[in-house]
N, C-alpha and C positions, 0 to 999 in steps of 0.2 A: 618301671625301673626303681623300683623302692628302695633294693639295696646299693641304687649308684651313689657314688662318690661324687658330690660335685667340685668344680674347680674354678674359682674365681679371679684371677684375672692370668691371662699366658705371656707374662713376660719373660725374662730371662730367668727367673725364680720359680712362674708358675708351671713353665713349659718344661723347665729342669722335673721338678715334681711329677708333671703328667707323666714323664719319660718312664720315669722308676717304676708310677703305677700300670704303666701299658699293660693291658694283659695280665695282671692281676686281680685286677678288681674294675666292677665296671663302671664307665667314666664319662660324663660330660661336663663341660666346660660353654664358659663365655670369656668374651675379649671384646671389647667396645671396636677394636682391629679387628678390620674383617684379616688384612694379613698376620695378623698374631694366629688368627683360627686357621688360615690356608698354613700355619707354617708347623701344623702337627698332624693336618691329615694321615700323615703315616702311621700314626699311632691308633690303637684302639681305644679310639677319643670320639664322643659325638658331640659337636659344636652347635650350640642353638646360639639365636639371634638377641637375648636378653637375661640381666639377673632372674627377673622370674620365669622362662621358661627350665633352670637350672634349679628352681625352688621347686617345681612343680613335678619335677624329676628325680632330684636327689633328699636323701633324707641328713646325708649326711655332707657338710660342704665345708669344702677347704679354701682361705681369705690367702691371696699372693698379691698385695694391693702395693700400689707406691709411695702412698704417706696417710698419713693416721686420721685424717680428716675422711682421704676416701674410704677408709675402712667403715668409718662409725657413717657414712651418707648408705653404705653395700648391707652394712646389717641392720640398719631403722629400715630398708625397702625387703629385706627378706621379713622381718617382724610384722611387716605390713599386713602380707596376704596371710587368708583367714587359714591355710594349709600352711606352718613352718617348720622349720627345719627341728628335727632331733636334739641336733649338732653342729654346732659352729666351733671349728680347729682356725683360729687366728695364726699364720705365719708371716705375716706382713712385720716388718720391724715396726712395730710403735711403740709407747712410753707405758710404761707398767700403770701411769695414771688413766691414760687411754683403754687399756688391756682390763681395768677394772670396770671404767663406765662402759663400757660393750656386754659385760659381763652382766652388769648391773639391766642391760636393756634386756638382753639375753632372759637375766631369769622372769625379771615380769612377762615375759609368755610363756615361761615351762622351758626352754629351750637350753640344754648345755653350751658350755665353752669354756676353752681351753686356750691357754695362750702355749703355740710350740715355736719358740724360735729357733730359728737356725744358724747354728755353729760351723756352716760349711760350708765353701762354694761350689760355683756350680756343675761342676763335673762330677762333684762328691755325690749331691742331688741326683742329677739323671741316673747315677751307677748305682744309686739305693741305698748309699754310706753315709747319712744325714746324723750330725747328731742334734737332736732336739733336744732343745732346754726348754721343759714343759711347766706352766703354774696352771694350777688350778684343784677343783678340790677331787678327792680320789678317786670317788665314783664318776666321775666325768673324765677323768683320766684314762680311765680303765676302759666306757666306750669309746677314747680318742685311738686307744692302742692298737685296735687290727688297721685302723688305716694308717695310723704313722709305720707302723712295723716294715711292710714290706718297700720303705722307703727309706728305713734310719739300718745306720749303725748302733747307733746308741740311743735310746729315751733318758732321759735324766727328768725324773718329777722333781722339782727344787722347795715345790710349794704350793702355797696359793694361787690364785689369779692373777697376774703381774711375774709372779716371782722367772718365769722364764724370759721376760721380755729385760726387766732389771737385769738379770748376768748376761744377757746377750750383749747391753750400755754397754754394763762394766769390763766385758771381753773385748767389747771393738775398741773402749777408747785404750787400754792397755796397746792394745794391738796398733792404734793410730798413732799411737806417743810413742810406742818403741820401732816404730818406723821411719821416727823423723830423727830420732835418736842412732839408728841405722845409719839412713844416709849422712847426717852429720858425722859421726864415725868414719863414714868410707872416704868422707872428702880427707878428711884428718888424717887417713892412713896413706891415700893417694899422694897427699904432699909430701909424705913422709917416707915414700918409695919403698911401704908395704904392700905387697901384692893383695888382688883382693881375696886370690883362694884359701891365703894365710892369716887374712882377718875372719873369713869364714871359719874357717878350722879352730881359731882362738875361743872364738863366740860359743861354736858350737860344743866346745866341749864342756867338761864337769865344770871350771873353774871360769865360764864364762857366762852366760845369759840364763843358763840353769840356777847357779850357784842362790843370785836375789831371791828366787823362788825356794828354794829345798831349803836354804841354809837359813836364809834371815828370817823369810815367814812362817815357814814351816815350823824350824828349831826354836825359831827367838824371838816375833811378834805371835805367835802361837800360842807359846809358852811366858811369855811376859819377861821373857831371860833377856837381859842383855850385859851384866861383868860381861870380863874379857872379853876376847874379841877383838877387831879393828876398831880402833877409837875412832869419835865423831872428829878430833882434832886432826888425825891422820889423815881420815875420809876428803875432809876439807882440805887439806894439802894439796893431796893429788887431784882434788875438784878443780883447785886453784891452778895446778902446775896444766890442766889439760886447756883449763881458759886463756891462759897463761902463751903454751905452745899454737892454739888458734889464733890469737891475736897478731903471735911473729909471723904465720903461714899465710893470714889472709883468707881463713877459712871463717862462714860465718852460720854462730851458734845461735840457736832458737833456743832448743829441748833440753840441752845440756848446759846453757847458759841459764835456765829457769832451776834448773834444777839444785843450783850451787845456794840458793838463798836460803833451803831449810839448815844446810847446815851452819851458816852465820849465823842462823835462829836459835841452832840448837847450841853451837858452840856460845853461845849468849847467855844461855836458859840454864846452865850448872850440867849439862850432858858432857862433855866437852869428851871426858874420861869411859864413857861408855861404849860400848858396841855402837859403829853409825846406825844399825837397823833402831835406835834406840830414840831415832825422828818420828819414828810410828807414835811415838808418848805424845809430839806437838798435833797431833790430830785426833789422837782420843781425847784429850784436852781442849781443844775446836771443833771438836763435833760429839763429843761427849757420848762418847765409844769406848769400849775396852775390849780392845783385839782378840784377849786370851779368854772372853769369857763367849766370844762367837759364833 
């Protein structure tokens, strides 16, 4: 089975994956669970008993591991035997510092690797609509491609080795922070005897949870632009009047309550008068970055 695909571990990640590839391409798999492996018989999956009967089989193998320690212990034992792998496709979430030293093991025996994470959950997965946030270098990309294909919506190469596993961070913790900034909102609206279909509708349209994205980053941390605009002074108002109406309600802020300190920062710093997007300068300034040159 030279041209199988292998599949490294079948949790709710790796078994989503197997699903996509059933029948496309040919497939085995290990699971330390004997019921992870009973729980895909259906599939055109053949389940061995160990990483290396899955090395011995496949040339090309795919990492679905649950923390970055078990990934780097799964590819020092496939590095081991004196038959390895082509290809090693990392899809396990680990640290792009992680995504590098695997890499780095990786080439001292000849071996590719790619870090593809995953931008989707898992229904998206089993139904083949994956989009991959791929790092690695292009030649190696390119034989990642027929096996991520018939399992993505989208491939995005971003980069390097790492660079996929970095926007995956950077995508959850957005996506973590505007979830807690969410349900803080809905308590807020709840006191306030806004419906929630009406806070959805607000959010969802142009002038709500789009607007940060299209308008400030896009147009004005982009661009380095920030005259006009809603002032920082402004910004901070209504920062103040929403901590302001939680505090009457008894409603209690984490996300939004953190988020009120850069404008004191900025309204401090001589911004006061600029576009709020114009907080992005107190972090090029602390991390000694320049948005518009990205």
């Amino acid at each position: 089975m030279s041209d199988a695909v292998g599949i490294i571990a079948l949790g709710n990640a790796g078994s989503a994956l197997a699903t996509a590839l059933s029948g496309k391409l040919p497939l085995v798999a290990y699971d330390r669970d004997p019921n992870r492996r009973q729980a895909v018989e259906g599939l055109a999956i053949e389940c061995v008993d160990s990483v290396a009967e899955v090395a011995a089989r496949a040339r090309r193998i795919i990492l679905s591991l649950p923390a970055p320690d078990i990934s780097q212990a799964v590819v020092i034992e496939l590095l081991a035997w004196e038959r390895v792998p082509d290809l090693i496709i990392e899809t396990s979430t680990v640290t792009p510092q992680t995504a590098q030293t695997l890499d780095g093991l990786c080439r001292a025996r000849q071996v590719r690797f790619v870090d593809a994470a995953i931008a989707s959950g898992v229904a998206a997965m089993a139904a083949g609509q994956v989009t991959f946030l791929v790092g690695g270098e292009p030649a190696d990309v390119e034989q990642a491609r027929p096996v991520l294909a018939p399992m993505a919506k989208k491939i995005m190469h971003l980069g390097p080795v790492g660079a996929g596993m970095g926007a995956k961070v950077v995508n959850n913790a957005v996506m973590h922070a505007v979830m807690v900034v969410l349900i803080e909102a809905a308590a807020l609206a709840a006191k306030l005897d806004i419906p929630m279909p009406t806070l959805v509708d607000l959010l969802a349209g142009e002038e709500g949870l789009k607007r940060p994205l299209t308008h400030r980053v896009c147009e004005r941390m982009m661009q380095g632009h920030y005259d006009g605009g809603m002032s920082v002074l402004n910004a901070r108002k209504d920062s103040a009047l929403a901590l302001e109406v939680a505090q009457q309600l008894g409603v209690p802020l984490y996300a939004i309550q953190a988020s009120h300190t850069p404008y004191e920062i900025a309204a401090a710093s001589g911004l006061e008068n600029l576009d709020y997007a114009s907080l992005a300068t107190l972090w090029e300034q602390w991390c000694g970055v320049e948005f518009a040159k990205c």
